[in-house]
C-alpha positions as CSV (number, residue, x, y, z in Angstrom):
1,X,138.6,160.7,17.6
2,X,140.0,157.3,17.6
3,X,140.6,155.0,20.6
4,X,141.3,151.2,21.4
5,X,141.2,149.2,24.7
6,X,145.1,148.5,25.9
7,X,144.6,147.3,28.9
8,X,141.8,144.7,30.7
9,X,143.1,143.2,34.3
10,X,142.0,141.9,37.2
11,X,143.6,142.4,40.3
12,X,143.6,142.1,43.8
13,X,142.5,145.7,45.5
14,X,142.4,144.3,49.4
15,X,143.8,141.7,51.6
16,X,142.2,139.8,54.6
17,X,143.6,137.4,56.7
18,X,141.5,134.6,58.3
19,X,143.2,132.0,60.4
20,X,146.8,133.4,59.3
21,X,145.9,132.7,55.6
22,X,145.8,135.9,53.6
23,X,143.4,136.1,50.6
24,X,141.5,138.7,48.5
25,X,138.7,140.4,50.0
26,X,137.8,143.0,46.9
27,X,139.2,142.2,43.3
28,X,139.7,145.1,40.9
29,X,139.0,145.5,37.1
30,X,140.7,147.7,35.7
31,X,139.9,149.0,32.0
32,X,142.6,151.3,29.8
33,X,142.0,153.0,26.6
34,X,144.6,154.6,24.2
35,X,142.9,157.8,22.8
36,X,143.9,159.9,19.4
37,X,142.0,163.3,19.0
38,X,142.1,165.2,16.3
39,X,141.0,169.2,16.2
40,X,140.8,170.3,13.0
41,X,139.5,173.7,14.2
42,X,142.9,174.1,16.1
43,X,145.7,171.8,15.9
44,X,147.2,172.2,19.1
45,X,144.4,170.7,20.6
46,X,145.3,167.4,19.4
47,X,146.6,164.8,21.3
48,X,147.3,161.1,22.0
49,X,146.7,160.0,25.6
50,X,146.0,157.0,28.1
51,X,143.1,156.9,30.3
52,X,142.6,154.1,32.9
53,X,139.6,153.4,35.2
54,X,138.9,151.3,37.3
55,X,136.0,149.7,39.5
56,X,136.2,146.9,42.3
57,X,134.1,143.8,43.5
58,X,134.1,141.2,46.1
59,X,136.4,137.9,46.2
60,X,133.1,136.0,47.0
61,X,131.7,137.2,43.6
62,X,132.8,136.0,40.3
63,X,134.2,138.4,37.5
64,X,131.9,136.5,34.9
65,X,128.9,137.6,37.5
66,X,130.1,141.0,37.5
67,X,131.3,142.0,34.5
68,X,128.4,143.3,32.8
69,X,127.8,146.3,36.0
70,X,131.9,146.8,36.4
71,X,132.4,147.6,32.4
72,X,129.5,150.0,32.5
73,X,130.4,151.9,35.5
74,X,134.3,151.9,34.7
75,X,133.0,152.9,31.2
76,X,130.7,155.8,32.1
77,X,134.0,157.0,34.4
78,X,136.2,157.0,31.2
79,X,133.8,158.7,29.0
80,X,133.5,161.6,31.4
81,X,137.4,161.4,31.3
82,X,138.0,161.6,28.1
83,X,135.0,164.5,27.4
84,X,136.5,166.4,30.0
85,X,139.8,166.5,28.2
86,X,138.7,166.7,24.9
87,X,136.6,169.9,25.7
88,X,137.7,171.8,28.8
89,X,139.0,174.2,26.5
90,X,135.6,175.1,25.1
């Protein structure tokens, strides 16, 4: 198994408006990886695929503040992902 990070963003996940301003009321970070697995039991269980997670925070807090909690829950969400697909067949 090989994989890389492809994707890191942060985006907006909810709106609020105060006063007839709108602004961000949760932020998102959102975390893709590019897998490659390799069966060499059984070949046509290879594959190549993208799996994207993601795990959101509040406007008031910064990403730097958050970063360390988001990566490891968004992390432990993609690991489950990716064992899931690489051994459902088991």
């Amino acid at each position: 198994m090989t994989g890389k990070i492809t994707g890191y963003a942060i985006a907006p996940a909810a709106v609020s408006s105060v006063g007839g301003q709108s602004a961000a009321a949760i932020n998102r970070l959102s975390i893709t990886v590019q897998v490659s697995f390799i069966n060499t039991q059984n070949p046509k269980q290879d594959f190549e695929q993208s799996f994207s997670q993601f795990a959101d925070f509040p406007a008031t807090s910064t990403l730097s503040s958050e970063e360390g909690r988001l990566t490891r829950e968004i992390q432990d969400k993609l690991t489950q992902d990716i064992f899931n697909r690489c051994f459902s067949n088991w």
